[in-house]
N, CA, C and O atoms as CSV, one atom per row, in Angstrom:
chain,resi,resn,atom,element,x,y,z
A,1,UNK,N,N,0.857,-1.174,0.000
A,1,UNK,CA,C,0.000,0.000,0.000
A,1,UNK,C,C,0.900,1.233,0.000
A,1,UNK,O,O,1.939,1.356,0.650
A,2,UNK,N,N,0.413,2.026,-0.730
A,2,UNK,CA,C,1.543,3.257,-1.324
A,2,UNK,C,C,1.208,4.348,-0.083
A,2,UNK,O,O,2.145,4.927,0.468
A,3,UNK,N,N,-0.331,4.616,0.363
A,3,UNK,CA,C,-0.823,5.760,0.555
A,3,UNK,C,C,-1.490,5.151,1.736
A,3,UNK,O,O,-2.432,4.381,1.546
A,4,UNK,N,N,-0.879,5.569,3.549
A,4,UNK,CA,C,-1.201,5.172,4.642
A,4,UNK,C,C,-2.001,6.721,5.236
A,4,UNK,O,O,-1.695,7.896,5.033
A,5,UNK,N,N,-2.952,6.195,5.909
A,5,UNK,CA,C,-3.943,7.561,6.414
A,5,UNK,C,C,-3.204,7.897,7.785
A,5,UNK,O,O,-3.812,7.690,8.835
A,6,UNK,N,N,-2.415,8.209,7.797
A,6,UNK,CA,C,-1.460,8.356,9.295
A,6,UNK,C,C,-1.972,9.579,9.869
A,6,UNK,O,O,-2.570,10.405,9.179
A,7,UNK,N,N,-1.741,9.743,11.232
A,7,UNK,CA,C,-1.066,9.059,11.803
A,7,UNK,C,C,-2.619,8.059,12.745
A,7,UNK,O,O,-3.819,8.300,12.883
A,8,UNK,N,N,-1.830,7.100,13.119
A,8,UNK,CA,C,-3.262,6.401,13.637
A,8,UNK,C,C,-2.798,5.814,15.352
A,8,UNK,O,O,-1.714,5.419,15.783
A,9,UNK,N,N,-4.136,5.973,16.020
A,9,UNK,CA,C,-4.360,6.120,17.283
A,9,UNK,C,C,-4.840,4.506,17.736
A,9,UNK,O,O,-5.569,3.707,17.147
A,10,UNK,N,N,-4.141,4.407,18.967
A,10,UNK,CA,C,-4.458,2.743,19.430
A,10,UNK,C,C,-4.484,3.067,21.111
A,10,UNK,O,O,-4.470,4.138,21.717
A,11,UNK,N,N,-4.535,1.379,21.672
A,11,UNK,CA,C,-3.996,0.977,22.818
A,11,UNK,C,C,-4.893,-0.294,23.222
A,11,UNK,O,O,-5.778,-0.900,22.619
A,12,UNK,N,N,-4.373,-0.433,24.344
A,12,UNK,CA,C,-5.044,-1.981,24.668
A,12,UNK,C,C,-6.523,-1.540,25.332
A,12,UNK,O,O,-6.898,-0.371,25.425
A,13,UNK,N,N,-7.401,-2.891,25.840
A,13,UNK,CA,C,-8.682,-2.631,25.959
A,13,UNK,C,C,-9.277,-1.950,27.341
A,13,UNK,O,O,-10.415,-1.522,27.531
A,14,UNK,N,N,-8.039,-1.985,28.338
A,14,UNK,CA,C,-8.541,-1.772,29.712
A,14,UNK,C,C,-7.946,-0.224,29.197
A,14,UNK,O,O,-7.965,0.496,30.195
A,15,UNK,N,N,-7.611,0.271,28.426
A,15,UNK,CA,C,-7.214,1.729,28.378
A,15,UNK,C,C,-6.309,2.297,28.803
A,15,UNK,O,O,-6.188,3.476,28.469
A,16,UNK,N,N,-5.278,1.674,29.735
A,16,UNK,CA,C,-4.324,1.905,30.292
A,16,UNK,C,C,-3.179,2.457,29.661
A,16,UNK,O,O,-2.436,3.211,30.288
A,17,UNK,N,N,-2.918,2.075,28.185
A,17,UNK,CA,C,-2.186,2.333,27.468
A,17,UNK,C,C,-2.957,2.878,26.434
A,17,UNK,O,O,-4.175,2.743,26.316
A,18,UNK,N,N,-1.945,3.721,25.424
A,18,UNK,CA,C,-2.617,4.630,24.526
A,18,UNK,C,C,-1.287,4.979,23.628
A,18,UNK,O,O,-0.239,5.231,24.223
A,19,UNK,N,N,-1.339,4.996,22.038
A,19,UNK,CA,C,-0.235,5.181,21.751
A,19,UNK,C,C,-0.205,5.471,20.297
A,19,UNK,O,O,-1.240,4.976,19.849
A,20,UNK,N,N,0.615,6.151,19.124
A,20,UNK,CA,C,0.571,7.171,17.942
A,20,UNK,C,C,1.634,6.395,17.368
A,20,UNK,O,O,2.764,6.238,17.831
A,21,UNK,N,N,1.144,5.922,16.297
A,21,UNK,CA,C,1.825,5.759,15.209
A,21,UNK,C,C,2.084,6.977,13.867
A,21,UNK,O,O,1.200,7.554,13.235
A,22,UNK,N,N,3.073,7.070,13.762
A,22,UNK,CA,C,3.279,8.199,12.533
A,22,UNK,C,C,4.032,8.412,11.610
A,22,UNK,O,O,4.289,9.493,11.080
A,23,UNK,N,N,4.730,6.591,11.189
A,23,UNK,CA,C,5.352,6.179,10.211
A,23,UNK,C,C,4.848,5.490,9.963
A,23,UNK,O,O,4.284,4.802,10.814
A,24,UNK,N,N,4.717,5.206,8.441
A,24,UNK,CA,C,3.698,3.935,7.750
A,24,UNK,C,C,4.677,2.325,8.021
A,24,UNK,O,O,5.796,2.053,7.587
A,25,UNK,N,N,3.968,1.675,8.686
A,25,UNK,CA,C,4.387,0.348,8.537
A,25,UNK,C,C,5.777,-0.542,7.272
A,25,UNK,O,O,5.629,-0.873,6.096
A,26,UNK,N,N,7.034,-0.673,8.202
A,26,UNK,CA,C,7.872,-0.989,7.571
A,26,UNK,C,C,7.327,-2.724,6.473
A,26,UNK,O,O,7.444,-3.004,5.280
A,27,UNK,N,N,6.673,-3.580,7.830
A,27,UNK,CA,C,6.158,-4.779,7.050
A,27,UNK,C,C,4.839,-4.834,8.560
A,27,UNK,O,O,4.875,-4.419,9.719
A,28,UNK,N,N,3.722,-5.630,7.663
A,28,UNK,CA,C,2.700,-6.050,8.413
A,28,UNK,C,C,2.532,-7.599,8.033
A,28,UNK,O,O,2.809,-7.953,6.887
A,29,UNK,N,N,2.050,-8.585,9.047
A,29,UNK,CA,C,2.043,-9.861,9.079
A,29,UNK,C,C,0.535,-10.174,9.495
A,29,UNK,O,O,-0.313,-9.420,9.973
A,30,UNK,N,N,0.462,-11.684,9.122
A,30,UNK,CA,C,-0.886,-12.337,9.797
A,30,UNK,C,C,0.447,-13.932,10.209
A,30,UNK,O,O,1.195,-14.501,9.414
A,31,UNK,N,N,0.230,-14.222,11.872
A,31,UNK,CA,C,0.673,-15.294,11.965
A,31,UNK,C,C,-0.356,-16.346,12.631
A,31,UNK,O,O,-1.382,-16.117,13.272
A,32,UNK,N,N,0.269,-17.618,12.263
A,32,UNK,CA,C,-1.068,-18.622,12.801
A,32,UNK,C,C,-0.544,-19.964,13.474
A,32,UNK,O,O,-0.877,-21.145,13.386
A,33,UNK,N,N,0.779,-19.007,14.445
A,33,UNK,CA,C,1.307,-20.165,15.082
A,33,UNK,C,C,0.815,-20.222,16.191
A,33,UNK,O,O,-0.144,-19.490,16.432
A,34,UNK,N,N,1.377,-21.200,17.301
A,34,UNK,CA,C,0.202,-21.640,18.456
A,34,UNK,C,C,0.486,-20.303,19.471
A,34,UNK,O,O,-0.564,-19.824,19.897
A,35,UNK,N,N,1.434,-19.780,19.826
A,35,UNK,CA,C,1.419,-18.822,20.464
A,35,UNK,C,C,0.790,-17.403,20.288
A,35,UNK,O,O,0.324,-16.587,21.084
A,36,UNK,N,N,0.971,-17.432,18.843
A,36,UNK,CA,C,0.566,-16.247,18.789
A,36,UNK,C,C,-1.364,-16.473,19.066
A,36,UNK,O,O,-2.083,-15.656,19.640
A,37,UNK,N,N,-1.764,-17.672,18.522
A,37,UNK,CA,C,-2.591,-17.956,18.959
A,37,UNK,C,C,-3.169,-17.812,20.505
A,37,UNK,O,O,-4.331,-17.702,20.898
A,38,UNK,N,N,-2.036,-17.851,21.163
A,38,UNK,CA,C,-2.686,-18.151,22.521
A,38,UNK,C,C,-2.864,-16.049,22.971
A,38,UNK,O,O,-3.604,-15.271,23.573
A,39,UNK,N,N,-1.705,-16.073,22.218
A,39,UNK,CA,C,-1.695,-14.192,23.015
A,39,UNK,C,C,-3.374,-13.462,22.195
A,39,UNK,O,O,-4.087,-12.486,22.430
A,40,UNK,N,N,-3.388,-14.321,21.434
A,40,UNK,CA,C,-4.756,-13.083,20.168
A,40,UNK,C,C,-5.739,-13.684,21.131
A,40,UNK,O,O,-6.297,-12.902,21.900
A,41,UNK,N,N,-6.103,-15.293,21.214
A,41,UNK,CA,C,-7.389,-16.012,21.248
A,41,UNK,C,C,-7.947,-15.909,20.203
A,41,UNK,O,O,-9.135,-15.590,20.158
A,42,UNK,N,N,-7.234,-16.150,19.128
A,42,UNK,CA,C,-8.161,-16.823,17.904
A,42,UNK,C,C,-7.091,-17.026,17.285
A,42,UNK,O,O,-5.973,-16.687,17.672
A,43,UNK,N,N,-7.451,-17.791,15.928
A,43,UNK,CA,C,-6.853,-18.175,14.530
A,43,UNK,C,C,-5.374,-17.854,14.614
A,43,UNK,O,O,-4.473,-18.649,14.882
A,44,UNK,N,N,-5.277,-16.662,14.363
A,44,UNK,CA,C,-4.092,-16.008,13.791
A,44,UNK,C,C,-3.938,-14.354,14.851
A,44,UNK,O,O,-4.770,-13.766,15.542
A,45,UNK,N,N,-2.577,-14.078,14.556
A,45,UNK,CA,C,-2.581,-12.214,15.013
A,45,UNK,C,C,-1.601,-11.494,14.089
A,45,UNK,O,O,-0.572,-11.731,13.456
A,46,UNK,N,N,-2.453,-10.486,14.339
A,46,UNK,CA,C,-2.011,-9.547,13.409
A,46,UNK,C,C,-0.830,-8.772,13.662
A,46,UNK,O,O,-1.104,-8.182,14.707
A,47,UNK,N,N,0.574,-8.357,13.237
A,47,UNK,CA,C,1.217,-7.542,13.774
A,47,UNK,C,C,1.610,-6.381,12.808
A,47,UNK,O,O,1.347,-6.711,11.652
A,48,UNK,N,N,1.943,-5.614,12.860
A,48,UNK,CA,C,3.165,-4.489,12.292
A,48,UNK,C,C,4.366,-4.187,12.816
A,48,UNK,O,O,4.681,-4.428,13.981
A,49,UNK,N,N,5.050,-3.673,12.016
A,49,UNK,CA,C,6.483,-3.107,12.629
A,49,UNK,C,C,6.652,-1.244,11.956
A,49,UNK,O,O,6.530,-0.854,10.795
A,50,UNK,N,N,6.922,-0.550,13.047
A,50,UNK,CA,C,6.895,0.501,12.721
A,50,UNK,C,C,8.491,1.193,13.017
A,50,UNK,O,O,9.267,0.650,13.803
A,51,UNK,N,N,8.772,2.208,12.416
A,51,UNK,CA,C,10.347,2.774,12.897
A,51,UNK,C,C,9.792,3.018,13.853
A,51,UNK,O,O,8.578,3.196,13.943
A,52,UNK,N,N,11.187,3.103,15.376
A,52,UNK,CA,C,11.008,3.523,16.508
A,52,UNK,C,C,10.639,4.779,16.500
A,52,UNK,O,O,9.753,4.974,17.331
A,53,UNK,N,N,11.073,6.114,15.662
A,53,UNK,CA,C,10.679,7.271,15.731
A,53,UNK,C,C,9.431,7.712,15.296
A,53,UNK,O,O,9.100,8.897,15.248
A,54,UNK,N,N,8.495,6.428,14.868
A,54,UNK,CA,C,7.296,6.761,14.378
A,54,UNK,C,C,6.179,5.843,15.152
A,54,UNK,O,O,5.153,5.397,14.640
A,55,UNK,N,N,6.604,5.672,16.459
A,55,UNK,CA,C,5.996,5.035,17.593
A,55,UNK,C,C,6.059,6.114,18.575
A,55,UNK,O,O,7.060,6.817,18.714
A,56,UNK,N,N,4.571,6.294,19.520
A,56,UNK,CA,C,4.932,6.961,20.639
A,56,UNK,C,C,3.821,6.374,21.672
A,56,UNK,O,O,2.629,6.422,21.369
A,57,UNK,N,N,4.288,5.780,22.986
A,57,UNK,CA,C,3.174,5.968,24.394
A,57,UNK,C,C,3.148,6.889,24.511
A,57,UNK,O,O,3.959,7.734,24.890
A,58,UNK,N,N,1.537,6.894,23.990
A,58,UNK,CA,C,0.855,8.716,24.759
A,58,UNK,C,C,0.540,8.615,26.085
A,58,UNK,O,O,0.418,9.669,26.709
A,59,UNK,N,N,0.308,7.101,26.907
A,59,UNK,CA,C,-0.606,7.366,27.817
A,59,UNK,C,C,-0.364,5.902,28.355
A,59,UNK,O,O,-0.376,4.854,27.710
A,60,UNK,N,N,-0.105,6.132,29.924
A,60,UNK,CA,C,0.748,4.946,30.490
A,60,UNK,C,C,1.998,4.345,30.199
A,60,UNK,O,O,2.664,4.960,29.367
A,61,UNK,N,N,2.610,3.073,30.766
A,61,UNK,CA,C,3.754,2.766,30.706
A,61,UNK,C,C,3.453,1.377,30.150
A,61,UNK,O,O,2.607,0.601,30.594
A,62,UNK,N,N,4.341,1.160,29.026
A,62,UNK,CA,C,3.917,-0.284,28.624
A,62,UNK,C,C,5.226,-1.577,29.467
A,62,UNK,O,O,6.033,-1.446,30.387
A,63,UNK,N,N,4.869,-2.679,28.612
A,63,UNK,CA,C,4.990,-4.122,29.586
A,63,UNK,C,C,5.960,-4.658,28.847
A,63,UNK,O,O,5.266,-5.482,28.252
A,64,UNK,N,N,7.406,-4.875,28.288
A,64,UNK,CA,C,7.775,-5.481,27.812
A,64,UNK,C,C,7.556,-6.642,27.467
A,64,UNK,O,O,7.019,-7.234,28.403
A,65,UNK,N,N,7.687,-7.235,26.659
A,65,UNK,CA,C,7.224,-8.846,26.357
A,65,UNK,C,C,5.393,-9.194,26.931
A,65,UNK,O,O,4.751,-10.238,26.809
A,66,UNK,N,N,5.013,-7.982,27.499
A,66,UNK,CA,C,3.508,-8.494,27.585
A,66,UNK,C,C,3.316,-9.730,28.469
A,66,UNK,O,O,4.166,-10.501,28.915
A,67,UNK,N,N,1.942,-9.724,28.615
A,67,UNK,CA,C,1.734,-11.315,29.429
A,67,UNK,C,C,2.394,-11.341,30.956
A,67,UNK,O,O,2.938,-12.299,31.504
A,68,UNK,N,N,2.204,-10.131,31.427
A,68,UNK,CA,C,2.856,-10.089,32.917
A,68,UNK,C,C,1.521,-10.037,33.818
A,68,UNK,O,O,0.493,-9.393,33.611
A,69,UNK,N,N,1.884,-11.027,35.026
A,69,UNK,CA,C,0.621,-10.945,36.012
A,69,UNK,C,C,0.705,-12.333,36.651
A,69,UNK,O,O,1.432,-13.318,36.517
A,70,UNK,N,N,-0.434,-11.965,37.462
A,70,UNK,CA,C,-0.727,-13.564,38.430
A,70,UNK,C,C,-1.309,-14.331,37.503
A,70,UNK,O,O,-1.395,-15.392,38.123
A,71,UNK,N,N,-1.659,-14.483,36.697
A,71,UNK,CA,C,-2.124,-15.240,35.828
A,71,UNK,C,C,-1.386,-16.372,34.912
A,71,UNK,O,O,-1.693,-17.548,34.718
A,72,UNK,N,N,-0.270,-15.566,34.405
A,72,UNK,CA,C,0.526,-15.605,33.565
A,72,UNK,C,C,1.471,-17.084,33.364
A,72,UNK,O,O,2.464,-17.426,34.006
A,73,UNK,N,N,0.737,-17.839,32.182
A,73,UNK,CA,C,1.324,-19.527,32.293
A,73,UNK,C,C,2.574,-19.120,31.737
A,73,UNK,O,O,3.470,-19.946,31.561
């Protein structure tokens, strides 16, 4: 895709995080291995990769590697 509608606005669902993308996607993927499976809960997940300078947390502190908690197999 030549022509990205940037910059675009995210974060996870409890809202805690919040965050600006404002470089168009170096590569975007669909994977449908078992993990990634387990992190989406379904089929496949979706990712992108963006330059670091075209990433920003607007809002909270994020989790490295994700999947942190009492929960956490």
């Amino acid at each position: 895709m030549s022509e990205w509608k940037l910059p675009w606005e995210g974060g996870c669902l409890c809202g805690r995080i919040r965050f600006r993308i404002t470089a168009p996607p170096l590569l975007t993927m669909a994977c449908h291995c078992s993990g990634c499976q387990k992190l989406s809960a379904s089929a496949y997940s979706l990712t992108i990769a963006v330059p670091s300078q075209g990433f920003a947390v607007t809002r909270g502190e994020p989790v490295a590697g994700g999947l942190h908690g009492p929960h956490r197999q």
